[in-house]
C-alpha positions as CSV (number, residue, x, y, z in Angstrom):
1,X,0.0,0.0,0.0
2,X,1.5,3.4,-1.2
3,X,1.1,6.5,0.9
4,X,-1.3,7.6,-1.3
5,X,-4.0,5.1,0.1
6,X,-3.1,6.6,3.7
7,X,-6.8,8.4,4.2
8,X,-8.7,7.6,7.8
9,X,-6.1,4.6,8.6
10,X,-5.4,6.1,12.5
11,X,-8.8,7.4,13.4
12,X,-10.8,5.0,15.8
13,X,-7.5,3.1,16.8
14,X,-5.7,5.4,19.2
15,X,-6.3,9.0,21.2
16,X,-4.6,12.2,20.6
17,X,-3.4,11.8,23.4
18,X,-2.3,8.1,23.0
19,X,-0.3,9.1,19.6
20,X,1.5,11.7,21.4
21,X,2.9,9.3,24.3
22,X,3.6,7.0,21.9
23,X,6.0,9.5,19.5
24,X,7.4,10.9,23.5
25,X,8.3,7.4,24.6
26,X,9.4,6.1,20.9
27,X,11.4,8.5,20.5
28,X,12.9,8.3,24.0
29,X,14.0,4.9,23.1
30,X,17.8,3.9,22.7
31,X,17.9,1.2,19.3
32,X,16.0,1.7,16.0
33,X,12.3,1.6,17.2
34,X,9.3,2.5,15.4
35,X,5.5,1.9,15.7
36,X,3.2,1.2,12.4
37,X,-0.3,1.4,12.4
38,X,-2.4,-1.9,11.4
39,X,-2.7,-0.6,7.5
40,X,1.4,-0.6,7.8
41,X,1.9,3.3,7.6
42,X,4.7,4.6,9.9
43,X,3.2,6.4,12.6
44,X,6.7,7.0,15.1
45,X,10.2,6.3,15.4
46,X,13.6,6.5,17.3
47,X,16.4,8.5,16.6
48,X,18.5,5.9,15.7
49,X,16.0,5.1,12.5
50,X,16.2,8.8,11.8
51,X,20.1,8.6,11.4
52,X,19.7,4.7,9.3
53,X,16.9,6.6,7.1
54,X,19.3,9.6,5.6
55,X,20.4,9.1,2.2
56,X,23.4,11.9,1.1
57,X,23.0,13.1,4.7
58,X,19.2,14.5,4.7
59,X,16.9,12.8,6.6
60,X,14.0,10.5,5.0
61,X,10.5,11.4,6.2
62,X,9.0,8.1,6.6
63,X,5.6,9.3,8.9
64,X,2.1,8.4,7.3
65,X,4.8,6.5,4.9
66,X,4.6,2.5,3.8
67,X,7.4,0.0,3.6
68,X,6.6,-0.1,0.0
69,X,7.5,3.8,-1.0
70,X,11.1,2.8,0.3
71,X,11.6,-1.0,-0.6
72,X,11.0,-3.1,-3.6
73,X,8.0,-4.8,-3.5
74,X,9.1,-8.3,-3.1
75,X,10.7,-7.0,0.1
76,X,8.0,-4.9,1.2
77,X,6.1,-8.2,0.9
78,X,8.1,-10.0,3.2
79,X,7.7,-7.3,5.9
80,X,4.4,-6.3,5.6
81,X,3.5,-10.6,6.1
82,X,5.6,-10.3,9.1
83,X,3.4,-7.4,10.3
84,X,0.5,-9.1,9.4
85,X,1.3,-12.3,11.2
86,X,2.2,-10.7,14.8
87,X,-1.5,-8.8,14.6
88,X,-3.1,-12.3,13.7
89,X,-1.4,-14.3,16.2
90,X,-1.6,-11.5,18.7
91,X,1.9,-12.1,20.6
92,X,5.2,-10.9,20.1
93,X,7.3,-12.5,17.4
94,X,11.0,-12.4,16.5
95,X,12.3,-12.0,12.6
96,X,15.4,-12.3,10.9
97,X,14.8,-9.3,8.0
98,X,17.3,-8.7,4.9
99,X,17.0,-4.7,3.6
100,X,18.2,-3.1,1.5
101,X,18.1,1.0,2.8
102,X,16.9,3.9,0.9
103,X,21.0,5.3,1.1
104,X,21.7,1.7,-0.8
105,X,23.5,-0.1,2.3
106,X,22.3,-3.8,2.7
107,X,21.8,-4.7,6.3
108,X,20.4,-7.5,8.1
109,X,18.0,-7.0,11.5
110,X,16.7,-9.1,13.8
111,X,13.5,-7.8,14.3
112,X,11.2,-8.3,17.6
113,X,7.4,-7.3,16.7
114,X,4.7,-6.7,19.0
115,X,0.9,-5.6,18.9
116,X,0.4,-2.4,20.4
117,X,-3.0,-2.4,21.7
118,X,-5.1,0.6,22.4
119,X,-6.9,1.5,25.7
120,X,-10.5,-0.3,24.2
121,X,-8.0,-3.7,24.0
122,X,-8.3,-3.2,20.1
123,X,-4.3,-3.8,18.2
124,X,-3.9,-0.6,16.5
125,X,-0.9,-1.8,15.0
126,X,2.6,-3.3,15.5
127,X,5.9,-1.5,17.4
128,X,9.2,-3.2,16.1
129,X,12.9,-2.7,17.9
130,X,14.8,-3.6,15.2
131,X,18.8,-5.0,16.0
132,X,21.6,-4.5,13.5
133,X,23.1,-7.9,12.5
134,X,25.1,-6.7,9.2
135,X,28.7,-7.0,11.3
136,X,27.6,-10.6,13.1
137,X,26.1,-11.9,10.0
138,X,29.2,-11.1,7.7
139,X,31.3,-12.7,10.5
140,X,29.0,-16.0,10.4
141,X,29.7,-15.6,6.5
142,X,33.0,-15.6,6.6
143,X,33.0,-18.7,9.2
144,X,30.8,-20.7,7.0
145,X,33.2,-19.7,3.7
146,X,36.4,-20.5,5.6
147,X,34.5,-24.1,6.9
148,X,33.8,-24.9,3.6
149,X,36.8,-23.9,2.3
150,X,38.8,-26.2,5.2
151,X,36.7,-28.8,4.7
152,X,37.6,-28.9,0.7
153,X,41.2,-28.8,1.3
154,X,40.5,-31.6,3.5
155,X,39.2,-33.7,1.1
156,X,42.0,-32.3,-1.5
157,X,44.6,-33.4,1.0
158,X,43.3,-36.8,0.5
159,X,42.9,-37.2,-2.8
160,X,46.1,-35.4,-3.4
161,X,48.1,-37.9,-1.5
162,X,46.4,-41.0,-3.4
163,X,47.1,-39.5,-6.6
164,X,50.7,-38.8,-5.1
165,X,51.3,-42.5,-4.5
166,X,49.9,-43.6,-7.4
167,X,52.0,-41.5,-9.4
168,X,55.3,-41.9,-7.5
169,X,55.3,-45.7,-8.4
170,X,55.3,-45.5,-12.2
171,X,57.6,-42.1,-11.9
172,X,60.4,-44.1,-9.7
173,X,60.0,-46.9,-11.8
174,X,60.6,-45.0,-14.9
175,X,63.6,-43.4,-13.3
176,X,65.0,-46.3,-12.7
177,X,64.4,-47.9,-15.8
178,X,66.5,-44.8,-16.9
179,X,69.6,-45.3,-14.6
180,X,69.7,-48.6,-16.1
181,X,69.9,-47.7,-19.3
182,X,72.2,-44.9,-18.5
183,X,74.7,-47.2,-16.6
184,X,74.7,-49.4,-19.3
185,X,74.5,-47.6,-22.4
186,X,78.3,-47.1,-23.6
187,X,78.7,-51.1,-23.3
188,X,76.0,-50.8,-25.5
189,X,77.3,-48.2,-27.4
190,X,80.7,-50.2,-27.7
191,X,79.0,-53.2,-28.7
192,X,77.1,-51.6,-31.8
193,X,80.6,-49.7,-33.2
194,X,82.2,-53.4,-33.2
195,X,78.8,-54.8,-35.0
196,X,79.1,-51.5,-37.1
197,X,83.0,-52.5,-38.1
198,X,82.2,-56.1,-38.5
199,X,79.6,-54.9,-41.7
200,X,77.3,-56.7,-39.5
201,X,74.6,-53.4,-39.2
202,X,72.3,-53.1,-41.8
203,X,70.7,-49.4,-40.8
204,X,73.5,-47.3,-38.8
205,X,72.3,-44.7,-36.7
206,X,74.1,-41.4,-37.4
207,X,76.2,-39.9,-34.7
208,X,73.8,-37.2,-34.1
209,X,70.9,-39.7,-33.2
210,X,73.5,-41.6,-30.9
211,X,74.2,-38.3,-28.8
212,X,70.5,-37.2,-29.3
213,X,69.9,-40.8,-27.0
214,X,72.3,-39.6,-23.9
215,X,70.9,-36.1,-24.0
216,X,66.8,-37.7,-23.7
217,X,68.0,-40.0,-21.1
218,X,70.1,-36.8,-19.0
219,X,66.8,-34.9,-19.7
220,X,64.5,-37.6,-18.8
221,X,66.1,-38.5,-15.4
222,X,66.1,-34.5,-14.5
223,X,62.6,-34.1,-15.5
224,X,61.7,-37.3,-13.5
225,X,63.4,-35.6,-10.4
226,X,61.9,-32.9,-10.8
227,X,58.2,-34.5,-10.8
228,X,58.7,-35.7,-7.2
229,X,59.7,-32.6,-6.5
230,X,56.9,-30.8,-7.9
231,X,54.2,-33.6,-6.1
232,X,56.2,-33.0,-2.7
233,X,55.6,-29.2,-3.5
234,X,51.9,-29.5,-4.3
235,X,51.1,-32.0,-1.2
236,X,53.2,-29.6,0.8
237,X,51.4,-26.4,-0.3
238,X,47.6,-27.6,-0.2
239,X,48.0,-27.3,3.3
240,X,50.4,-24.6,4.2
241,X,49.8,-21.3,3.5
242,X,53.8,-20.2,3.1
243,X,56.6,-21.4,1.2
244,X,59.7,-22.4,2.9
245,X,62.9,-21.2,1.4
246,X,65.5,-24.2,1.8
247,X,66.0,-24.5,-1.7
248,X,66.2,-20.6,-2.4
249,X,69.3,-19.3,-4.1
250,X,70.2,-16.7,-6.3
251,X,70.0,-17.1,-10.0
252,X,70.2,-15.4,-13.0
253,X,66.2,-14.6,-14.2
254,X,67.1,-15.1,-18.0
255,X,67.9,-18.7,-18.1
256,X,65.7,-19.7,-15.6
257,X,62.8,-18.9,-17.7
258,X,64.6,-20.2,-20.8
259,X,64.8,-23.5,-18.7
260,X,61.4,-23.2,-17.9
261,X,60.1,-22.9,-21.6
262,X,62.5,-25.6,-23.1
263,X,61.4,-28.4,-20.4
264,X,57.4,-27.6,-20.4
265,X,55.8,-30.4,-22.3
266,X,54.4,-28.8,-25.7
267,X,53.6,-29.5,-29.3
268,X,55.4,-27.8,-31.8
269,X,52.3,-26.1,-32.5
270,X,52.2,-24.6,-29.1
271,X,55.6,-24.0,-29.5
272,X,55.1,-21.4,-32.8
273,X,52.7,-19.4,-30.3
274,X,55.2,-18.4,-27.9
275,X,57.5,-15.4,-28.2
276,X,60.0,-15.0,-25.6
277,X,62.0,-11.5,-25.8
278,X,63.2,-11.7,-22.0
279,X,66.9,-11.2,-22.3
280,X,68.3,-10.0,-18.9
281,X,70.7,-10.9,-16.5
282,X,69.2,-9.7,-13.5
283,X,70.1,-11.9,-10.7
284,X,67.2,-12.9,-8.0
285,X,66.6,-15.0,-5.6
286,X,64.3,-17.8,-6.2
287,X,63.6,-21.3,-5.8
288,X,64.3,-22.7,-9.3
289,X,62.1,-24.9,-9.5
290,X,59.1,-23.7,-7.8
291,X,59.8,-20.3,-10.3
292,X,59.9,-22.7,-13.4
293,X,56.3,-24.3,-12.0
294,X,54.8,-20.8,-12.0
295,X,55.7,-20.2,-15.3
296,X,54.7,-23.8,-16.3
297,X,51.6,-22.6,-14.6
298,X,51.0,-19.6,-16.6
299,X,51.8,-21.6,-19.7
300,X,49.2,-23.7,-19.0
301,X,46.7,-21.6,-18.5
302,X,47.3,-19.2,-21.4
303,X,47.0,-22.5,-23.9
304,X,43.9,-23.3,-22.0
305,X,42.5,-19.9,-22.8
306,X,44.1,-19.6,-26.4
307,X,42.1,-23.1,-27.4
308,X,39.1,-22.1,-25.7
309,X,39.4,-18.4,-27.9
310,X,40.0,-20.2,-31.1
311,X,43.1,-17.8,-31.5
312,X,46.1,-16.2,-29.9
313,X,49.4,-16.2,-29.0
314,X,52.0,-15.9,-26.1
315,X,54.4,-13.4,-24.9
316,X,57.0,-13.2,-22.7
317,X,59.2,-9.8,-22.3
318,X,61.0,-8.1,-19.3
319,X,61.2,-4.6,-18.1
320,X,64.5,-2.9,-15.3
321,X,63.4,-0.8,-12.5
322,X,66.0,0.4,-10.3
323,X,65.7,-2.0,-7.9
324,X,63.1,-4.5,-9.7
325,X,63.1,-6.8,-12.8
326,X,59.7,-7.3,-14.0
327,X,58.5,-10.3,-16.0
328,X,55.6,-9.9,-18.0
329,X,53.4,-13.1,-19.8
330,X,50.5,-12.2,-21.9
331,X,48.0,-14.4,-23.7
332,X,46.0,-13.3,-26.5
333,X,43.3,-15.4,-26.0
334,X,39.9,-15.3,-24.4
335,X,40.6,-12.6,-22.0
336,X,39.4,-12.1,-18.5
337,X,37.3,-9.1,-17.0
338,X,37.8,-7.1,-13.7
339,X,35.9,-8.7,-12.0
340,X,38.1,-12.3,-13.1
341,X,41.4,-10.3,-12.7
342,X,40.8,-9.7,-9.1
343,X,39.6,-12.6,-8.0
344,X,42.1,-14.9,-10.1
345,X,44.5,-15.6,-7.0
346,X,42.0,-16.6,-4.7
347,X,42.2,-20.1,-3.6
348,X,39.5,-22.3,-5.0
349,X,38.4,-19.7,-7.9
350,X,38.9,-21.3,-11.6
351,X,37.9,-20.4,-14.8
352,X,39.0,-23.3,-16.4
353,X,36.9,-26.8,-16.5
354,X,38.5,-29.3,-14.4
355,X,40.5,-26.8,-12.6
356,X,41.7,-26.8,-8.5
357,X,41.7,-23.0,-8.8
358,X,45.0,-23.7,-6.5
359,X,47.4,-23.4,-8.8
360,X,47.4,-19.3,-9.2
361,X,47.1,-19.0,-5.5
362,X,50.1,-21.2,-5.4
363,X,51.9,-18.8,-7.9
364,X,51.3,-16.2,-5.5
365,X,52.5,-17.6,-2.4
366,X,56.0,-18.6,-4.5
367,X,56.5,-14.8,-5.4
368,X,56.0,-13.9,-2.4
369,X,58.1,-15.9,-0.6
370,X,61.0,-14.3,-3.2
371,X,59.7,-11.0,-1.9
372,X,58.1,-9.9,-5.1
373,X,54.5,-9.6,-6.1
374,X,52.7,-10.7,-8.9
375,X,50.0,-9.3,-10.6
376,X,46.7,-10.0,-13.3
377,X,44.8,-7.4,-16.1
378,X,43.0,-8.1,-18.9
379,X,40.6,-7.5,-21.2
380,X,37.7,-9.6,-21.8
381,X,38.3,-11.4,-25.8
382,X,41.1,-9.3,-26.2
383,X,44.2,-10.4,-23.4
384,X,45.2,-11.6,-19.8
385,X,48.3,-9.8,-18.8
386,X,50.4,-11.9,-15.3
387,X,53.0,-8.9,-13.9
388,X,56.1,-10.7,-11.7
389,X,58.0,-8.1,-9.9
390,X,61.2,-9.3,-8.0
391,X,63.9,-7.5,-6.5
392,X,67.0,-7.7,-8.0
393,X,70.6,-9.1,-6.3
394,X,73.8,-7.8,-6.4
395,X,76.4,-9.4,-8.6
């Protein structure tokens, strides 16, 4: 009911003199209390309800006004029934009400409502003391959030660690496959020049192919090392919320991310989309390997991105501050909005199917720990820009 329908809504409920003791002791009142008369038209109010009603600093008048010329009516609704239901049931009631105020703050109240009654024993409405909740209920928000959240990495830690053992076996098994072959291969090597002397090969294997087979099995045992490190890192970090720093050493940024490119698993496809200008010997300090994951981790995600586009490419360049190196990766893929961008570090958030939404928070906590910072913009269909900042060390 508008204000508009206000006409006659009072008279026959309460006294002159009844409404004026009312507004005295109302108003009197320490909280945010106000009386509304059966037809739901504000009649008094407290102080406090003054001050909540200003929007830009001037004061609302609400008197011989209706919940629904300040609220949306699906709102208005909701209060209104609540009225409604403490004049039919005739006994004070308690409510949990959602708002949203005139001055556009969202606050939650818990509401007590009573029937006033006049001096015939008629109820000439409903007086409401009204209790801010907005601080308690974000607090109970938070708790829930931080529940769930403990009870996912819970169940992450568990699956984690299966997926851990299942994968070490195969992994160690592989390595050692490799040592064997590796201990073994000039006998093996010897063995095939005497064949080859002896006319008794049929297809030699150029020279090239022959060192081309140490190199894979060098390169397979380091990459095989460094995927128990990498599952020890992940186990580790699911958990913790810090990195520690016993492998941290300085190293020269350049090759590190050279490194990091050459040894991430691509097809020469993906390879063509990458452009790496970075060509600076700034020294930092870093944990080699957890710094080549967070690029690995970048990759990843800018290839995800670029195949979910359609198009794109990937570039990596490098800007000197005085005291700073900065690192920048860029996709040109599907993009992300502001909203995406400053959310993308938070644990559990993902955009891409499939995803933990751990492994940016992860990033974070690596640069971090090398006591840089690292940064997301982007543009939605056009880019997704990742910022490293990291202080530089002396020669």
């Amino acid at each position: 009911m508008k204000s508009t329908d206000r006409s006659g809504t009072l008279s026959g409920y309460l006294s002159e003199q009844e409404k004026q003791s009312i507004r005295w002791i109302i108003k009197s009142i320490p909280g945010c209390i106000y009386y509304k008369d059966v037809s739901g038209f504000y009649f008094a109010y407290s102080s406090y309800l003054l001050e909540e009603s200003k929007i830009n600093g001037k004061v609302l008048d609400i008197i011989n006004k209706t919940d629904y010329d300040f609220f949306p009516k699906e709102q208005a609704d909701k209060l209104r029934e609540n009225d409604k239901r403490v004049m039919s049931e005739k006994r004070a009631l308690c409510f949990e009400e959602e708002v949203v105020l005139p001055n556009g703050d969202k606050k939650y109240y818990q509401v007590i409502k009573s029937p006033l009654w006049n001096e015939k024993g008629e109820i000439a409405g409903v007086i409401g003391n009204s209790i801010d909740m907005t601080d308690k209920k974000t607090i109970e928000t938070l708790e829930k959030e931080n529940y769930a959240a403990q009870e996912k990495i819970g169940v992450m830690q568990l699956l984690a660690a299966s997926i851990a053992h299942e994968l070490r076996t195969p992994i160690t098994a592989a390595q050692f496959a490799a040592m064997g072959i590796t201990k073994f291969l000039p006998q093996l090597l010897q063995v095939y020049y005497l064949a080859q002397e002896k006319g008794l090969v049929e297809q030699p294997i150029q020279a090239m192919q022959l060192k081309a087979l140490e190199n894979v099995l060098i390169a397979q045992d380091r990459q095989l090392r460094n995927c128990h490190h990498i599952i020890d890192i992940q186990l580790k970090n699911i958990s913790v919320h810090q990195v520690t720093k016993n492998n941290f050493a300085i190293e020269a940024i350049e090759q590190v991310i050279h490194e990091a490119i050459a040894e991430y698993p691509m097809s020469p496809e993906q390879k063509g989309l990458i452009t790496n200008k970075i060509a600076n010997q700034s020294l930092v300090f870093i944990d080699r390997v957890l710094f080549k994951h967070v690029i690995w981790n970048l990759l990843k995600n800018a290839f995800y991105f670029i195949a979910a586009a359609g198009k794109g490419d990937i570039s990596l360049w490098s800007e000197e501050g005085d005291n700073t190196i900065i690192i920048y990766l860029e996709d040109t893929g599907k993009g992300l909005s502001d909203l995406q961008t400053k959310k993308i570090f938070e644990k559990f958030y993902t955009q891409s199917s499939g995803g933990t939404g751990l492994g940016l928070s992860f990033c974070q906590l690596v640069i971090e720990a090398s006591g840089g910072q690292i940064f997301c913009e982007g543009r939605e269909g056009e880019f997704t820009r990742f910022k490293i900042i990291l202080p530089k060390q002396a020669k």
